[in-house]
VEXKOLFI-942532 format. One record per residue (C-alpha): x negated, y, z. Coordinates in pm, whole numbers, plus 32768, in hexadecimal, padded with zeros to 4 digits. Each point is the difference from the previous one (the first is absolute). Layout:
residues N
XYZ...
//
This chain:
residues 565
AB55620BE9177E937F7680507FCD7FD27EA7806D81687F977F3380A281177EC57F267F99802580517E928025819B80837EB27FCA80B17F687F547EF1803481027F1C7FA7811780EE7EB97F527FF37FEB800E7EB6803681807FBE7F1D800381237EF07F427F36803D80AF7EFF7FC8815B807C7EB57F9680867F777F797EDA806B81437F7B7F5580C080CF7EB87F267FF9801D80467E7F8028815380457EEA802381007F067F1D7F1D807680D47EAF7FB1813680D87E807F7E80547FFB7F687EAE805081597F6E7EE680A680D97EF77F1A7FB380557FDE7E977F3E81207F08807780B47F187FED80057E998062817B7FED7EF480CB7F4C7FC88164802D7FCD808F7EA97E9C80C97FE98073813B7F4B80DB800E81757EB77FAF80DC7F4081027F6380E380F47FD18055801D7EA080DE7FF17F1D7F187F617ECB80C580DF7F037F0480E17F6A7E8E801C7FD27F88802B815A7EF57F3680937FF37FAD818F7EB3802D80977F6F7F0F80F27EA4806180B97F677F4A80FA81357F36805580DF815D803480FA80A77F107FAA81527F6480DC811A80207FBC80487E89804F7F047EBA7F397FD07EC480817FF67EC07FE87F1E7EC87FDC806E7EC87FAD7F707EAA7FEE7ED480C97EDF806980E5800E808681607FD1815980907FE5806981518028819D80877EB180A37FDB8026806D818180487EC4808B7EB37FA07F3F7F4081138066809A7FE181727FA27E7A802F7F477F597EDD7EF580E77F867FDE8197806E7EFB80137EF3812680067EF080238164801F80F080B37F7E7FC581817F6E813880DD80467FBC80F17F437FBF7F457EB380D57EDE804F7ECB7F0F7FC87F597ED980AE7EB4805580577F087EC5806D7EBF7FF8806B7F5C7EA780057E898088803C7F6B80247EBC812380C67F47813D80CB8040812E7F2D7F3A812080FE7FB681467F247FBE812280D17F4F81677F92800E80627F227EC87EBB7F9B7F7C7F397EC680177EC180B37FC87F61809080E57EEF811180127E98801A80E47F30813680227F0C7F867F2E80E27FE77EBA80237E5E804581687F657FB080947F1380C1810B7F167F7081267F4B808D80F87F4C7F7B814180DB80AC8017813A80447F6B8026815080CD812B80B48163801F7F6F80F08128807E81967F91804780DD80FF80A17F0C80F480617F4A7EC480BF7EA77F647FA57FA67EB880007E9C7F2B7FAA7FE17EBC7F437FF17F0181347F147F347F367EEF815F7FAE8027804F81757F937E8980597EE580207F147F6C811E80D280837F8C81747FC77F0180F981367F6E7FC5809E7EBF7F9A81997FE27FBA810B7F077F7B812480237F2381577FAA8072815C7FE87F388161800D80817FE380F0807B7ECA80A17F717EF2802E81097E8A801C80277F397F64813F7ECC80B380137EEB7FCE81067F0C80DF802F7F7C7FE481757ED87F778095810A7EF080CD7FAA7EC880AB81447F3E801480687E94805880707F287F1280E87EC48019806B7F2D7EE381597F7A7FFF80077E61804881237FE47F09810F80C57F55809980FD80C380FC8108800E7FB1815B8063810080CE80C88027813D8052803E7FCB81617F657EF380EF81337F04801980B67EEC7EF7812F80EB7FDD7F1381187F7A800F80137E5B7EEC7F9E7F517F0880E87F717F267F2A7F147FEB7E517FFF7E717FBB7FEB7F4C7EE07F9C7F467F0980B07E7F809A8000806C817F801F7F32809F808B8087816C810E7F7E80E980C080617F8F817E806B815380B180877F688131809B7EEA80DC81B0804D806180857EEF80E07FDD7EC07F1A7FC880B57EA77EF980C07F6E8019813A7F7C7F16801A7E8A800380C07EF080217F4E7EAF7F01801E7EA3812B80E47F8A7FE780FC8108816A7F7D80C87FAC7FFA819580EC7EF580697FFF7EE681087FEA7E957FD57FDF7ED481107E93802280A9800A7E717FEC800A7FD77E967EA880EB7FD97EB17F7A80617F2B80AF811A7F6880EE7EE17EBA809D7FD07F51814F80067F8480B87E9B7FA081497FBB801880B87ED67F067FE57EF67FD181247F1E7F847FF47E9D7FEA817C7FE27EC1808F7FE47FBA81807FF77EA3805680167F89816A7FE07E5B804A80097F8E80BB80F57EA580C1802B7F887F7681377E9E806780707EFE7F3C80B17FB980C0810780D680B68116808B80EF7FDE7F8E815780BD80E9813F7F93802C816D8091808680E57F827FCD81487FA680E5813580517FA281357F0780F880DA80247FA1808D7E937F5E7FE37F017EAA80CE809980177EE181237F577F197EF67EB480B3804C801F7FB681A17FC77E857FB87E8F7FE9801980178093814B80F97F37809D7F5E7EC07F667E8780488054800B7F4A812C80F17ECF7FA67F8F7E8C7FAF80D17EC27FB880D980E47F1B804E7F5A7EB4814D80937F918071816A800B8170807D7FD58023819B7F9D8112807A804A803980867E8381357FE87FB08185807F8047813F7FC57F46808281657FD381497FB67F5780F17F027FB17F897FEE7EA27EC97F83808F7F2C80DC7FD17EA2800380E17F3C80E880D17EB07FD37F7B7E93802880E47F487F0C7F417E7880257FB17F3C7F617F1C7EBE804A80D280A37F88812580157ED37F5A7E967FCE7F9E7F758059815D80D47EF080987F9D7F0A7EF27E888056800E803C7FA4817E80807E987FC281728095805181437FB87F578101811B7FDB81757FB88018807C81527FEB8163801780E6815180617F5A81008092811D818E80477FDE7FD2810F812180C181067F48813B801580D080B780AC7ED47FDF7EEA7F16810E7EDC800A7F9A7EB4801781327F657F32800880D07EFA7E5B7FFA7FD080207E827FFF81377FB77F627F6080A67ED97F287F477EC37F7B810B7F977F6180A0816C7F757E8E80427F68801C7EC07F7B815B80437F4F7FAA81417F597EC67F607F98809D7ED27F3C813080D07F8D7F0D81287F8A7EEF7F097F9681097F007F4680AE81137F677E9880467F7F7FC87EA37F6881637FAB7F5A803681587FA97E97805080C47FA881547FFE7EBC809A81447FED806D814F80C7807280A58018816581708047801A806980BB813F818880217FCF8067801D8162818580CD7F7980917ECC7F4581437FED806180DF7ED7803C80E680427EC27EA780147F407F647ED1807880497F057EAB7F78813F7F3A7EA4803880E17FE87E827FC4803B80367E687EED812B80147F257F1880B380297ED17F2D7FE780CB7EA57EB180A180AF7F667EE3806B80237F737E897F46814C7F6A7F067FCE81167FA57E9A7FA07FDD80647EA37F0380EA806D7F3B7F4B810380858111812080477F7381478133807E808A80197FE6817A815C80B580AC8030806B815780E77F8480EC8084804B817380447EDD80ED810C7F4A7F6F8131802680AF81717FED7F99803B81777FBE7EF27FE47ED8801B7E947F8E809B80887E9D7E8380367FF07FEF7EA27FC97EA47FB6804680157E9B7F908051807C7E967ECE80D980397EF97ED9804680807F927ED97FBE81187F0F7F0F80CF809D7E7E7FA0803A7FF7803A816A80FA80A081057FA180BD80D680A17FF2816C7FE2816480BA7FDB7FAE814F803B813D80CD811080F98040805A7F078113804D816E8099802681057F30807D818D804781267FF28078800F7EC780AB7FA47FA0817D7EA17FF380767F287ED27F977F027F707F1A7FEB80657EC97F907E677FBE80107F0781167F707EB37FEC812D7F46801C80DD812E7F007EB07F9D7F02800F7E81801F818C802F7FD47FFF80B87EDD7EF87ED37F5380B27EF0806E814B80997F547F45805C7EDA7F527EAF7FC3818D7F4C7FF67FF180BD7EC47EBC80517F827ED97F227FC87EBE804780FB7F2F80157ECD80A880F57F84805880CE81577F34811780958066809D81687F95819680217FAC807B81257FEC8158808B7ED780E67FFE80EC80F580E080D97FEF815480F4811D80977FE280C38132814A7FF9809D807C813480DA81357FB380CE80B7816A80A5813B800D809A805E7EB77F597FAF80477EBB7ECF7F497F2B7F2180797F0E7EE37FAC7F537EF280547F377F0C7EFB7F127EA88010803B7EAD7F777F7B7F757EF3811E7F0A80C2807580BC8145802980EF7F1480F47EC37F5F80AC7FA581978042815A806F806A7FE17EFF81137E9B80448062804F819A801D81317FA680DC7F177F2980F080E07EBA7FAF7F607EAE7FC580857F117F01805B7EC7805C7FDD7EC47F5D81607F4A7FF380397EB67F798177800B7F927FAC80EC7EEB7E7A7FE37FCE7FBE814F803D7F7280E780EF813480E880AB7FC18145809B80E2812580A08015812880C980C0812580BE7FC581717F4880DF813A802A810E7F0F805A7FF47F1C7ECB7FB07EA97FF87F057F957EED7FF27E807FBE7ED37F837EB27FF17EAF7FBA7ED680037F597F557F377E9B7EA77FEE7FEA7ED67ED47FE680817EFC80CF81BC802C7FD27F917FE97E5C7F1C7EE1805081147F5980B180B580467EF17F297F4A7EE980297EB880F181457FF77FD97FF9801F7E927EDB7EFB7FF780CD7F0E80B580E880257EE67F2B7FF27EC88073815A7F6F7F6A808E7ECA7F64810280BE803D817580A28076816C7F9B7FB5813180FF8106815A7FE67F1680A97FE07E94807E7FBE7F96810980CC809C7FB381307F2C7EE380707EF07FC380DF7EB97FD17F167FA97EE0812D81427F4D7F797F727FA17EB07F1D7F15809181327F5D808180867FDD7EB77EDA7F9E7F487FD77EE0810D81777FA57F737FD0802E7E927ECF7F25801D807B7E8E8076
//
């Protein structure tokens, strides 16, 4: 009986011994199992999205996936002529009503028709490729990645299964760290996460950040994936280096600029000028206001004057006659969008130039809509290469950049035009509140934003020959622009001083009459002079005034003081 009972507990034991190791199996399969990786791999074409099965081409830029694909064909790669124009170069225009590529590289207009390798300037010049450069599928166009390259600051990398393209084209600084040996790529931080791509020892990724104990990178290939942050040396920084090179002449004179311009209202307003300018100095550019488009074919308003011309010239003044889009009737789009009205208003304006000797042309399109902005660009671009061609500066007018006009896109501008020209005034303007027409700090604002885009060479700030009485009644505002002295004599007839204020730079004066509150911040000598600091502090190219006539003739000693460092 002992024996039977000892043999029962001894095999009790046993079962019992053997369920633990069991478990301890279990247990150390279990950790084994969570610490082991996998040798799962996630397939590309399912990482990107794709199912590799037809011609399409994935588009990587700047580390992010496109929302459009390229295309291959005859073994070369195309990408969507929007997605180009949209992100890699807006000069590649394209012409909707011809179906044509139209770029402007500063000394010719390229026109680029779908099919052909040739290529076509405004000179009569061909220019060959190899490939087509624009080919048309289903309604869709797409540009040789390799022409668009040629012409772009832009560098990119060929991928197969499944077909991609890795372009860079940003001005990035980004950390690098180079793999310490061969490692595997997941798609998730974590061993149990597939593999994306296996690298070798001496591959060198972009570090985009630190998860737990991995790193998250993104591979030569374009993949983003993670790998362990201890297999990846500490990294370094490098920026982008561009090869790209895109340099368009510019007329730059070697003194400052000094511009006003002139209002005419008509043709007989040519014959007021020696008047108004009898008793100016420091003067060495005049703008006429000449010229109007009329229609959307492009066609002009004309007040030009050959004798104009000569009296300015025998004075030792330039003429840049001014070219407005005031017509209210006259569609921006469709007076853009067109070839042939671009081509209309260069031929007269730089026609005009040539027969009557001008110096230069000032563009004054303050009605360019936001739908219209690639198109004013096109116009300005296909301008400024007539212009060259001719030795005309062409200078363009600008408000204070803000986000409601940025389709202006001034940078573009200091690129293609000679000088820009910053209008700094209409801080207030009829309709709006009471104020300054130009503050100090609305003036050194409006340069600051400008020179983010525009070099200071080539900038020049306007200021205002005028400022607004303002009439406030019953809680409405009014107001009325006025020369500087008529405001200085408004305040002096109503017995109220002016008052120098520092927060603007001007002198501020107001009364009571007939129950109406009058408020004239006024421009004369020293708010212009105060002015001209400003823009000295910042190196511009020099000054504009809106306009002659309204001045104070004491202010052009001002400006001559300015003109002269």
């Amino acid at each position: 009986m002992a024996r039977q009972k000892m043999r029962k507990k001894s095999g009790a034991g046993i079962v019992l011994a053997v369920v633990v190791i069991a478990a301890v199996a279990v247990v150390a399969g279990l950790i084994i199992y969570r610490k082991a990786p996998t040798s799962a791999k996630m397939p590309l074409s399912a990482y990107f999205g794709t199912t590799g099965e037809d011609s399409s081409v994935i588009i990587m830029l700047n580390g992010q996936k496109a929302d459009c694909a390229g295309i291959v064909k005859d073994g070369r790669v195309y990408l969507p002529q929007n997605f180009v124009q949209d992100e890699l170069n807006k000069r590649l225009y394209l012409d909707d009503a011809s179906g044509n590529i139209l770029y402007a590289d500063g000394n010719c207009v390229i026109t680029i028709k779908p099919g052909e390798n040739i290529n076509y300037d405004d000179e009569g010049g061909q220019h060959s490729f190899d490939v087509p450069v624009m080919i048309q599928e289903n309604d869709t166009r797409y540009l040789s990645i390799d022409y668009v390259k040629s012409c772009s600051d832009m560098d990119y990398n060929f991928y197969d299964s499944p077909a991609r393209v890795v372009i860079e084209n940003d001005d990035y600084t980004n950390t690098y760290a180079t793999a310490k040996k061969k490692i595997k790529v997941r798609y998730r931080g974590g061993v149990k996460s597939k593999i994306l791509e296996e690298l070798d020892k001496g591959t060198e990724l972009v570090y985009r950040k630190a998860v737990d104990e991995w790193a998250e990178v993104q591979t030569p290939s374009g993949v983003v994936g993670y790998v362990p942050a201890k297999d990846l040396d500490d990294g370094t920084t490098k920026t982008r280096q561009s090869n790209y090179t895109h340099e368009i002449s510019s007329i730059k004179k070697e003194h400052k600029i000094s511009l006003v311009w002139f209002q005419i209202g008509g043709k007989a307003g040519n014959s007021n000028i020696d008047n108004l300018i009898a008793n100016t100095s420091g003067i060495n550019t005049i703008s006429p206001t000449w010229y109007a488009v009329t229609s959307e074919d492009g066609s002009l308003s004309d007040y030009s004057s050959a004798d104009f011309v000569k009296a300015m010239h025998a004075r030792g003044i330039e003429v840049w006659p001014l070219v407005s889009d005031f017509e209210n009737s006259v569609n921006s789009k469709k007076l853009l969008s067109s070839e042939q009205a671009r081509h209309n208003m260069i031929d007269k304006l730089t026609g005009d130039a040539a027969r009557y000797g001008y110096d230069g042309i000032n563009i004054d399109f303050e009605r360019v809509t936001k739908d219209s902005g690639d198109d004013y660009l096109q116009f300005i671009r296909e301008l400024s290469v007539e212009c060259r061609r001719k030795n005309i500066v062409l200078s363009i007018d600008n408000y204070k950049a803000e986000a409601y006009n940025s389709h202006y896109d001034m940078e573009e501008q200091g690129i293609y035009a000679d000088y820009v020209i910053l209008m700094g005034y209409d801080e207030h303007y009829a309709g709006s509140e009471s104020g300054s027409v130009a503050s100090i700090g609305f003036v050194e604002d409006g340069i600051k934003k400008a020179l983010k885009s525009v070099p200071a060479d080539k900038l020049v700030n306007a200021v205002p020959f005028y400022t607004r009485i303002w009439t406030i009644k019953d809680g409405t505002t009014t107001s009325r622009a006025v020369g500087m002295q008529t405001a200085i004599d408004d305040l002096s007839k109503n017995g109220a001083p002016a008052i120098w204020d520092d927060t603007v730079c001007q002198y501020f004066g107001s009364y009571e009459k007939n129950g109406e509150t009058v408020k004239i911040w006024v421009e004369e000598d020293r708010s212009i002079e105060e002015k001209l600091k400003v823009m000295d502090n910042y190196g511009l190219a020099g000054v504009g005034a809106w306009k002659l006539g309204l001045e104070k003739n004491s202010v052009w000693s001002v400006i001559s003081r300015y003109t002269a460092r």
